[in-house]
PyMOL commands that place a pseudoatom at each C-alpha (Angstrom):
pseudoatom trace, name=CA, resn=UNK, resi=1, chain=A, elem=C, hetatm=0, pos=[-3.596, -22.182, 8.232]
pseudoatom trace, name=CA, resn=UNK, resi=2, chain=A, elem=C, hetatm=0, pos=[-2.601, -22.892, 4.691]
pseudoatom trace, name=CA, resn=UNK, resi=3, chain=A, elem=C, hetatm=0, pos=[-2.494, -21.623, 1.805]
pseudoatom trace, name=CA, resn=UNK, resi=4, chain=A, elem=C, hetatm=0, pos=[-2.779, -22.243, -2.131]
pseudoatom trace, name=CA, resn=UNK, resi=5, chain=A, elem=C, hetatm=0, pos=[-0.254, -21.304, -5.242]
pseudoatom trace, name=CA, resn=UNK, resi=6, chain=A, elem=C, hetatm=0, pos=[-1.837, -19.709, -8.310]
pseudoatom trace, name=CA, resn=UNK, resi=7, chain=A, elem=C, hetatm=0, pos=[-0.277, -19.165, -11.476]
pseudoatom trace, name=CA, resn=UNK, resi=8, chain=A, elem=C, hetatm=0, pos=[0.104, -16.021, -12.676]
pseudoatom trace, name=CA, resn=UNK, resi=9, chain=A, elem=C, hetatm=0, pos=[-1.274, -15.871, -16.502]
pseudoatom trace, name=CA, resn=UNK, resi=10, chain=A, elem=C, hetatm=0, pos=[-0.731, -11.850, -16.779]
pseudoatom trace, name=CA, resn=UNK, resi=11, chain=A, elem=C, hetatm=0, pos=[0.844, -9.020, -14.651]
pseudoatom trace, name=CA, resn=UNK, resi=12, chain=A, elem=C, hetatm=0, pos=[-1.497, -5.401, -15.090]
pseudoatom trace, name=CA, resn=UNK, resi=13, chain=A, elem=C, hetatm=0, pos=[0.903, -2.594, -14.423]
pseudoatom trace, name=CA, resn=UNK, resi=14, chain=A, elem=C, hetatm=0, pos=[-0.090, 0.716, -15.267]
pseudoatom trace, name=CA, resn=UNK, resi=15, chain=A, elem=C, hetatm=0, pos=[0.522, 2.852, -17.991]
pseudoatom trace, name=CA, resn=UNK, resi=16, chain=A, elem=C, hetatm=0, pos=[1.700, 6.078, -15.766]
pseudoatom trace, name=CA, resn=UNK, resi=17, chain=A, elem=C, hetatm=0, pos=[3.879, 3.807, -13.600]
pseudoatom trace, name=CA, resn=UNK, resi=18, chain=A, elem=C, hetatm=0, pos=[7.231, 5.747, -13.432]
pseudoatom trace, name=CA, resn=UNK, resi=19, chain=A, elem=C, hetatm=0, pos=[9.486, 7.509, -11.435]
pseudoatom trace, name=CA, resn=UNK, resi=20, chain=A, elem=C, hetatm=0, pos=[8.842, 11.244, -10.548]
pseudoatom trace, name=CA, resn=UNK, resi=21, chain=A, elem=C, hetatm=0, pos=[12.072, 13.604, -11.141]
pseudoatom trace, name=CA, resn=UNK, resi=22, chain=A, elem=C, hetatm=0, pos=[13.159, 12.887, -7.373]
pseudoatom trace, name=CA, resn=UNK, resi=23, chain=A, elem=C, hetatm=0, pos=[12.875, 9.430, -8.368]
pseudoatom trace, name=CA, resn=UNK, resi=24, chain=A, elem=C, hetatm=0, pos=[9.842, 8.094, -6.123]
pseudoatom trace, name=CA, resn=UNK, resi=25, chain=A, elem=C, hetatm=0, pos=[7.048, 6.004, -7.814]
pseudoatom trace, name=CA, resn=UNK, resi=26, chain=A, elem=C, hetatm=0, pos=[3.960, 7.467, -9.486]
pseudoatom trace, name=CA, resn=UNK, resi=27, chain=A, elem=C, hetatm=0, pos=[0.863, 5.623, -10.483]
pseudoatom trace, name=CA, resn=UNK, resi=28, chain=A, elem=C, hetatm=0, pos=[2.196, 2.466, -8.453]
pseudoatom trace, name=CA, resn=UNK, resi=29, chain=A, elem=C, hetatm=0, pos=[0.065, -0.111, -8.820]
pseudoatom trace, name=CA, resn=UNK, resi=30, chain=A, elem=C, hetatm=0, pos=[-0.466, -3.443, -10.422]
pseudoatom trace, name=CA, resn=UNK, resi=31, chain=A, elem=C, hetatm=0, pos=[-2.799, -6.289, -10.735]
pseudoatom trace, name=CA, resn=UNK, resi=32, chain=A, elem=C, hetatm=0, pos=[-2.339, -9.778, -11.378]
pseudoatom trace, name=CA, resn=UNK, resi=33, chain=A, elem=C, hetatm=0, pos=[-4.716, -12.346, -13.468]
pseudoatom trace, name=CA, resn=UNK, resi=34, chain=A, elem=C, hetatm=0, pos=[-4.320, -15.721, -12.115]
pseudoatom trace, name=CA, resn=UNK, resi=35, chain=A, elem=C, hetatm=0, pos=[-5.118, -19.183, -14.044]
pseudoatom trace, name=CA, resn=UNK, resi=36, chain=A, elem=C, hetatm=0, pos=[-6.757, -20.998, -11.460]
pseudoatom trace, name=CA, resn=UNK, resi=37, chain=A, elem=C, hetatm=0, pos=[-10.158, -19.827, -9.292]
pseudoatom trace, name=CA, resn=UNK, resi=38, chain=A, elem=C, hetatm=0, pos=[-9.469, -18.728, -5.499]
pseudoatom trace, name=CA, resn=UNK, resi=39, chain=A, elem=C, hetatm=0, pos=[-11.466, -21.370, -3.168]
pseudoatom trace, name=CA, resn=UNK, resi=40, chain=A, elem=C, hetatm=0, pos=[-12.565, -18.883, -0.187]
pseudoatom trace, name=CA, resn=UNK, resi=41, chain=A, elem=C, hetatm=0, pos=[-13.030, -20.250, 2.532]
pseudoatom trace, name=CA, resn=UNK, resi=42, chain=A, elem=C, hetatm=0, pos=[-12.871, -18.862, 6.349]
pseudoatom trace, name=CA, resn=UNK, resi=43, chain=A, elem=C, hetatm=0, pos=[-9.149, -18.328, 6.079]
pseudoatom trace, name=CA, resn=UNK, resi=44, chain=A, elem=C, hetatm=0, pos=[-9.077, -16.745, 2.593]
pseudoatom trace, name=CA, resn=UNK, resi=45, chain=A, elem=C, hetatm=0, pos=[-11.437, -13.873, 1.458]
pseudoatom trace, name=CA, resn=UNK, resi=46, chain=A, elem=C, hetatm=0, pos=[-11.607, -11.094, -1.121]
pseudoatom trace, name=CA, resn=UNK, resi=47, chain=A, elem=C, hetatm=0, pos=[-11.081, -7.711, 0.485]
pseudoatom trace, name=CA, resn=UNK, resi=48, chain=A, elem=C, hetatm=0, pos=[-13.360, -4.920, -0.028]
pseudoatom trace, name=CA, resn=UNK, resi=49, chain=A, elem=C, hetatm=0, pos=[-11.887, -1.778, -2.140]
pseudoatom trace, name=CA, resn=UNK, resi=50, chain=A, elem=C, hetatm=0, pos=[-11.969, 1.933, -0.783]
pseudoatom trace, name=CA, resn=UNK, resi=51, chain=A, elem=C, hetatm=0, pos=[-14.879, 3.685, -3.113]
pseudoatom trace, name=CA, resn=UNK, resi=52, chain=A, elem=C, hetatm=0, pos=[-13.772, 5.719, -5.990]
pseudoatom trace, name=CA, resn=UNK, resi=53, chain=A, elem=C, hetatm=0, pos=[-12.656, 9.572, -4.207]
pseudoatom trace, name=CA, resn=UNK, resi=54, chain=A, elem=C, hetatm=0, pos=[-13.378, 8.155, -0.520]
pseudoatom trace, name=CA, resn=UNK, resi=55, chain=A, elem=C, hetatm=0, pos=[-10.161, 9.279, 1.511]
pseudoatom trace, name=CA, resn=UNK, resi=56, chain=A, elem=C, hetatm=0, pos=[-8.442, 7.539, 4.714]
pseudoatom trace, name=CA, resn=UNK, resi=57, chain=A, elem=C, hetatm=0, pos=[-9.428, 9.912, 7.387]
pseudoatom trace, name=CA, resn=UNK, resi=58, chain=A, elem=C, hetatm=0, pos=[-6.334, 11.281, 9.349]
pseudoatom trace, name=CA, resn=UNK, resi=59, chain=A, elem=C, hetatm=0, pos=[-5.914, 9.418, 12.603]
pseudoatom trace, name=CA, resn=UNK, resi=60, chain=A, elem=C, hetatm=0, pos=[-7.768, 6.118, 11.472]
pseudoatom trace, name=CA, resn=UNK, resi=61, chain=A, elem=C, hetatm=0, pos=[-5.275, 3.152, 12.595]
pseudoatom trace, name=CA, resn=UNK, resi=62, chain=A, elem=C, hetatm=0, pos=[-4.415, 0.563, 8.958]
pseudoatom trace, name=CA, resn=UNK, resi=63, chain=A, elem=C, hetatm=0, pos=[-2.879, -2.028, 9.424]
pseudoatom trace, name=CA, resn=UNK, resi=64, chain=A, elem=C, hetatm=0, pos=[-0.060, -3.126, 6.958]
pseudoatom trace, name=CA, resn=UNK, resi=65, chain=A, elem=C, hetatm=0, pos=[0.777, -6.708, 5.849]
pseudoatom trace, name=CA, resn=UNK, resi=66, chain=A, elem=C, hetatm=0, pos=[4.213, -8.214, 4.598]
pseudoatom trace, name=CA, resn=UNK, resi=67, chain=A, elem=C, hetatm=0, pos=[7.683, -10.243, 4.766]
pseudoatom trace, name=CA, resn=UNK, resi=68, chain=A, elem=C, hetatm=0, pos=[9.386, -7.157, 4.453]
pseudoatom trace, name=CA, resn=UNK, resi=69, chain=A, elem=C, hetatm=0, pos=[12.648, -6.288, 6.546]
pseudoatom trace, name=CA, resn=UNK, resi=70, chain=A, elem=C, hetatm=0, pos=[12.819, -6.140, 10.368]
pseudoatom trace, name=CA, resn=UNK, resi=71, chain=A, elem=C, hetatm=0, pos=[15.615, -5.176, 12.324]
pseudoatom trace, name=CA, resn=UNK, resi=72, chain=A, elem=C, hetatm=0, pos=[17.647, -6.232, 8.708]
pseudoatom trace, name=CA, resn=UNK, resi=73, chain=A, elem=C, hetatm=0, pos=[16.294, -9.259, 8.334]
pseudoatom trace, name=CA, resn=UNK, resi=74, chain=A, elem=C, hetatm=0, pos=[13.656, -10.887, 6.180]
pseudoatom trace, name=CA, resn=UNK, resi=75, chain=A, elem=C, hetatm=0, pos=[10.960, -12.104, 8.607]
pseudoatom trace, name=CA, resn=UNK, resi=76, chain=A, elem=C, hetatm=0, pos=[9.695, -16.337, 8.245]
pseudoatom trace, name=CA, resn=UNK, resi=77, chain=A, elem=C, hetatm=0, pos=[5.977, -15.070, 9.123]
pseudoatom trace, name=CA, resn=UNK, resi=78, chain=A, elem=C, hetatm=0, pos=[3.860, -13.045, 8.088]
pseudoatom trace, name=CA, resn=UNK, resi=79, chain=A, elem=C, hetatm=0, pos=[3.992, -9.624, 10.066]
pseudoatom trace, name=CA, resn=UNK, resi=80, chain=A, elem=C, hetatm=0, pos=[1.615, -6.952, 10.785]
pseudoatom trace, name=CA, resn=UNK, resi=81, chain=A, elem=C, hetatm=0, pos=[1.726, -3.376, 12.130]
pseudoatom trace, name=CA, resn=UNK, resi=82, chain=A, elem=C, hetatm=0, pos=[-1.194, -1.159, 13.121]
pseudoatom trace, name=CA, resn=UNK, resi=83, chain=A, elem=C, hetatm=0, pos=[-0.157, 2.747, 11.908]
pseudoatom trace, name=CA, resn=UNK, resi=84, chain=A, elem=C, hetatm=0, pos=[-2.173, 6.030, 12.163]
pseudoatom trace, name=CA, resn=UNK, resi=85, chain=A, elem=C, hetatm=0, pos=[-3.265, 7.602, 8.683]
pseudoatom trace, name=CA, resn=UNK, resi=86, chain=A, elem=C, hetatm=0, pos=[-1.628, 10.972, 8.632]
pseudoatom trace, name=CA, resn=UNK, resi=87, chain=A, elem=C, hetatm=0, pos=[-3.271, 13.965, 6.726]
pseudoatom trace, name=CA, resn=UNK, resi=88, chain=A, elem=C, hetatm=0, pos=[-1.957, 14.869, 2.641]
pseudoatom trace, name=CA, resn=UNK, resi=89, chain=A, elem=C, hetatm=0, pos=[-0.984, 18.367, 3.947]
pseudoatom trace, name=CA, resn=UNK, resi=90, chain=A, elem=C, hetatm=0, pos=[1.401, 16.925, 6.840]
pseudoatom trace, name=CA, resn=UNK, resi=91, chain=A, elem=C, hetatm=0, pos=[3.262, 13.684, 4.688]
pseudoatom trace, name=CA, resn=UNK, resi=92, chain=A, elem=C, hetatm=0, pos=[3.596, 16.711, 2.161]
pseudoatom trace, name=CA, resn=UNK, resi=93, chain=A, elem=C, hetatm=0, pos=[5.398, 19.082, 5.120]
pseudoatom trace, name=CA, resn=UNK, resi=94, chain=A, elem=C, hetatm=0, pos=[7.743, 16.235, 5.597]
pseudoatom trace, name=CA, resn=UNK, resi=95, chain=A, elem=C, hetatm=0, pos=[8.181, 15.467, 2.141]
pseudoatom trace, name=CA, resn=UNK, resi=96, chain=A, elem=C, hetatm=0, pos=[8.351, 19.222, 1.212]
pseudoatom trace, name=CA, resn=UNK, resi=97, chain=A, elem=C, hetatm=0, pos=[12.259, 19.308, 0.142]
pseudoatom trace, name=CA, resn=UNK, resi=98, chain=A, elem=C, hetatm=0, pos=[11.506, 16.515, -2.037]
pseudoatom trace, name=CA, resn=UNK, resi=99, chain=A, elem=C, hetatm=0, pos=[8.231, 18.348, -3.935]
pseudoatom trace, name=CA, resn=UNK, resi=100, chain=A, elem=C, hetatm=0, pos=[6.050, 16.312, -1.395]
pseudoatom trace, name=CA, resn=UNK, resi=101, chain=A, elem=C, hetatm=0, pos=[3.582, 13.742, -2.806]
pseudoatom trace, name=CA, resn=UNK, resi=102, chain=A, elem=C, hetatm=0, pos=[1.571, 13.042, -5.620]
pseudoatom trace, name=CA, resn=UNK, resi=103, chain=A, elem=C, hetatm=0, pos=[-2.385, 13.488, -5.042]
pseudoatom trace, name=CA, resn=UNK, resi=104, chain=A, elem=C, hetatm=0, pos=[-3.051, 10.037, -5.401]
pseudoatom trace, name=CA, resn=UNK, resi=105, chain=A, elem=C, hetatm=0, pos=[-1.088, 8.800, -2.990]
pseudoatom trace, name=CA, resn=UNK, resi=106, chain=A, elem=C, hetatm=0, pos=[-1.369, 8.289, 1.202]
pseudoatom trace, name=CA, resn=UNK, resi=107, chain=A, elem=C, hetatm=0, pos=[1.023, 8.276, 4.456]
pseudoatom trace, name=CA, resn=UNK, resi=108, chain=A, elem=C, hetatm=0, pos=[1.009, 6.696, 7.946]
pseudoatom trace, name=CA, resn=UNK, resi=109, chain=A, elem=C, hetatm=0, pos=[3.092, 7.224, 10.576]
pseudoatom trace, name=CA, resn=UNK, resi=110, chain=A, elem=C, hetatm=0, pos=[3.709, 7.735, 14.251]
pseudoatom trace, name=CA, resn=UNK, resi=111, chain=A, elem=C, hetatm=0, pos=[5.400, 11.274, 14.988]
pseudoatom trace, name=CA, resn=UNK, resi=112, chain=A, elem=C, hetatm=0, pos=[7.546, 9.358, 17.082]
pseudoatom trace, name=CA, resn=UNK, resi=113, chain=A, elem=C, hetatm=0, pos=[8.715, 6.936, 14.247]
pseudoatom trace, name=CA, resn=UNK, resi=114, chain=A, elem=C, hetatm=0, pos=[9.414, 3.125, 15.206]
pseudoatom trace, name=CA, resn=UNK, resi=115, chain=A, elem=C, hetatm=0, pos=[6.393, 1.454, 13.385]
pseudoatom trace, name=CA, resn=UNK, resi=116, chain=A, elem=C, hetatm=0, pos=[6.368, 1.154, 9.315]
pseudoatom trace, name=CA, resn=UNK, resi=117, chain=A, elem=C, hetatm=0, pos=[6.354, -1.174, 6.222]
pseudoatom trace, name=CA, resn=UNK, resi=118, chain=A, elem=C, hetatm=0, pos=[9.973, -1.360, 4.864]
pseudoatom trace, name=CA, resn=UNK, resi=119, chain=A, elem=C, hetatm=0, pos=[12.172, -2.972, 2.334]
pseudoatom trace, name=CA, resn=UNK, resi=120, chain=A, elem=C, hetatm=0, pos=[10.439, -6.231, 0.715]
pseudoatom trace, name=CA, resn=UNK, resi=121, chain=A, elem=C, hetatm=0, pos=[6.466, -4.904, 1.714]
pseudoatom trace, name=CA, resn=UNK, resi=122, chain=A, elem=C, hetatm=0, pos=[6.165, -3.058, -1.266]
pseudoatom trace, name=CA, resn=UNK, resi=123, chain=A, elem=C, hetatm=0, pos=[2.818, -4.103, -2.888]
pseudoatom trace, name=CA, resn=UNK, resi=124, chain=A, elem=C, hetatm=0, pos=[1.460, -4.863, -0.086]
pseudoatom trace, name=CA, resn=UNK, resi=125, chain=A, elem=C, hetatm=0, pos=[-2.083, -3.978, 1.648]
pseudoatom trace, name=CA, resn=UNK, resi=126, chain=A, elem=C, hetatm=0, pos=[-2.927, -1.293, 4.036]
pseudoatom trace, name=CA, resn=UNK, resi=127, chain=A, elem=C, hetatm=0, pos=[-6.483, -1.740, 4.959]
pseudoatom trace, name=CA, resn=UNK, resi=128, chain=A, elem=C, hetatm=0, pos=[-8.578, 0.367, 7.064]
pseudoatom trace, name=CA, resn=UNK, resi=129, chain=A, elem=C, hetatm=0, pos=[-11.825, -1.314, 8.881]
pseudoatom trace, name=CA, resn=UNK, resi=130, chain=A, elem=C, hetatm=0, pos=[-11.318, -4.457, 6.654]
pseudoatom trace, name=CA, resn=UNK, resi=131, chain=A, elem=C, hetatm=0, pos=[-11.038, -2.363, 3.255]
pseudoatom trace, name=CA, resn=UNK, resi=132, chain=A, elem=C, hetatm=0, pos=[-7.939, -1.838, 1.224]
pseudoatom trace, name=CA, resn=UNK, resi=133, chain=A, elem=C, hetatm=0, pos=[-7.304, 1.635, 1.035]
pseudoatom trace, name=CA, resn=UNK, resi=134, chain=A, elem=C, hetatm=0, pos=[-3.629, 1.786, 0.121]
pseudoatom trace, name=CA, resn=UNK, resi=135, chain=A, elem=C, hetatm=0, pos=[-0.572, -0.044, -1.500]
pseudoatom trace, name=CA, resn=UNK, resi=136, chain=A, elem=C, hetatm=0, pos=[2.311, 0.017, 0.157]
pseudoatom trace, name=CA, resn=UNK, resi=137, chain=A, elem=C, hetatm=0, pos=[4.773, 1.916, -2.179]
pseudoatom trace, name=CA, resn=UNK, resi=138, chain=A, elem=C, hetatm=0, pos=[8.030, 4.021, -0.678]
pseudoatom trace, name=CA, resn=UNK, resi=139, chain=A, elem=C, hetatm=0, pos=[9.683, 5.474, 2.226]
pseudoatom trace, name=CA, resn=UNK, resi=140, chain=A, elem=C, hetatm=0, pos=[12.680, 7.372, 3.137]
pseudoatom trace, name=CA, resn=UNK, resi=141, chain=A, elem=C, hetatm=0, pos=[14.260, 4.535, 5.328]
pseudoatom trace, name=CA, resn=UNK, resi=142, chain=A, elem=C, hetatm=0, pos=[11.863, 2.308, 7.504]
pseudoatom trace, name=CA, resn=UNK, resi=143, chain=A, elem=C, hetatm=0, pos=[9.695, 3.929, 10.718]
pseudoatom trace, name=CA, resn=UNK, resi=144, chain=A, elem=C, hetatm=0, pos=[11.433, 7.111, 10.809]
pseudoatom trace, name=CA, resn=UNK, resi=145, chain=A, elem=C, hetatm=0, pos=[10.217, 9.833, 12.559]
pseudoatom trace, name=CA, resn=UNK, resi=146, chain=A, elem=C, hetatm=0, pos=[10.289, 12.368, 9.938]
pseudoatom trace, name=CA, resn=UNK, resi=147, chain=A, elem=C, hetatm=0, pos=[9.447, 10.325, 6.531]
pseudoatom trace, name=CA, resn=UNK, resi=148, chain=A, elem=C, hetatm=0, pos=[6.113, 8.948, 7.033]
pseudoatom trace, name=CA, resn=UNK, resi=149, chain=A, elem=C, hetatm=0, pos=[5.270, 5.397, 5.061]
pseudoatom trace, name=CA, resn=UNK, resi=150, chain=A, elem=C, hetatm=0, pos=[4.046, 6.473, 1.441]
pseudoatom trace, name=CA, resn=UNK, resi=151, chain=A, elem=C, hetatm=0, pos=[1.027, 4.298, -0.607]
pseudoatom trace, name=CA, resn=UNK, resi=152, chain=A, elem=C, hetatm=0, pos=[-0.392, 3.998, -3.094]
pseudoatom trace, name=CA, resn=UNK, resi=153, chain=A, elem=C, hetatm=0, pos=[-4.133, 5.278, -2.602]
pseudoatom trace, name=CA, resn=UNK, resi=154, chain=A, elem=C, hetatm=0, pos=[-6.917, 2.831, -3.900]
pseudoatom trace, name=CA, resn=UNK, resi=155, chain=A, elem=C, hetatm=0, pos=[-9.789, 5.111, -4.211]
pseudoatom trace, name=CA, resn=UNK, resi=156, chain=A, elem=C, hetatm=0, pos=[-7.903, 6.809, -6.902]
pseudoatom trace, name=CA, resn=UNK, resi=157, chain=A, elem=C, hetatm=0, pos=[-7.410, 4.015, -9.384]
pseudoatom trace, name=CA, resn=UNK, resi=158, chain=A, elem=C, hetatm=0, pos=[-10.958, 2.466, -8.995]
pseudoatom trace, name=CA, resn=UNK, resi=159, chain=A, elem=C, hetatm=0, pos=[-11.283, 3.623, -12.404]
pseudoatom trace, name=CA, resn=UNK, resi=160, chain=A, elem=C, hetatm=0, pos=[-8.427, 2.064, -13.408]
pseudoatom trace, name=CA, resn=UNK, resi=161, chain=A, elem=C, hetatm=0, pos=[-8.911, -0.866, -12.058]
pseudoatom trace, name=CA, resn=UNK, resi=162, chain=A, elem=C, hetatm=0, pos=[-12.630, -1.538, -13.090]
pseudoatom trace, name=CA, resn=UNK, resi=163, chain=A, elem=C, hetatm=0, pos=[-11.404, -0.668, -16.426]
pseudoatom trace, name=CA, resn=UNK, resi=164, chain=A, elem=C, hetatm=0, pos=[-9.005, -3.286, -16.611]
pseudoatom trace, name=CA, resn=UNK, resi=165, chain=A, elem=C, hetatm=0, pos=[-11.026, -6.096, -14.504]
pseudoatom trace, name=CA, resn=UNK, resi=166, chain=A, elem=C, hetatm=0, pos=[-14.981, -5.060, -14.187]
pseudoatom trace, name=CA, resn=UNK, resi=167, chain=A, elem=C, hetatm=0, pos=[-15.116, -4.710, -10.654]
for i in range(1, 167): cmd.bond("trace and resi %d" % i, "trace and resi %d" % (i + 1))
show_as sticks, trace
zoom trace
């Protein structure tokens, strides 16, 4: 497989990242200028963005990326987990005691719970049909059945993002 390091020459946060008043992230994304050129090859490819105001249709399986935790432990490879996008007006039911979620932001989850990003995937993608449409960003706990997996919603922040890099 592989891989390459890069140097990071500047970290891109935005200028709205904070915490909301039940202390959840808002505007939680990032972007990171590298020194060095990415050599694609058939292992390593840029990933398509979600347009600007095209929205993860409820039911469409993602799949989410990262070493975060697993049964309390930090995994050695990489893991992946295929999740069903949930609709705004249901993650907001289940977030309702805590004001629900900000517009620009997207859940998955099972009903049933048992599949999720957790602790140490933050940042990471969730990609729909080989597109990133969401950042993974917070939770209440890890693959519960009531607290869907929160993220940061791409489309949102194309703006933002061609702003700050052109694309």
């Amino acid at each position: 497989m592989g891989g390459s390091h890069h140097t990071v020459a500047e970290i891109i946060r935005h200028e709205g990242y904070g915490l909301d008043e039940t202390g959840f992230p808002i505007n939680d994304i990032a972007l990171i200028r590298v020194n060095q050129v990415f050599q694609f090859d058939e292992t390593r490819q840029p990933i398509p963005l979600f347009n600007p105001d095209e929205e993860a249709i409820p039911g469409s399986i993602s799949i989410i990326t990262g070493w975060g935790n697993t049964l309390s432990e930090f995994p050695d490879n990489l893991q992946t987990v295929d999740v069903p996008i949930i609709s705004k007006a249901q993650c907001n039911e289940n977030y309702a005691s805590y004001g629900g979620i900000p517009e620009n932001e997207i859940c998955a989850a099972y009903p049933e719970g048992g599949k999720d990003a957790c602790q140490g995937d933050s940042g990471g993608p969730l990609v729909i049909e080989g597109r990133l449409a969401g950042l993974t960003s917070w939770g209440i706990g890890c693959a519960r059945p009531e607290y869907p997996g929160v993220y940061t919603e791409v489309a949102a922040f194309r703006s933002w993002i061609k702003q700050k890099t052109g694309i």
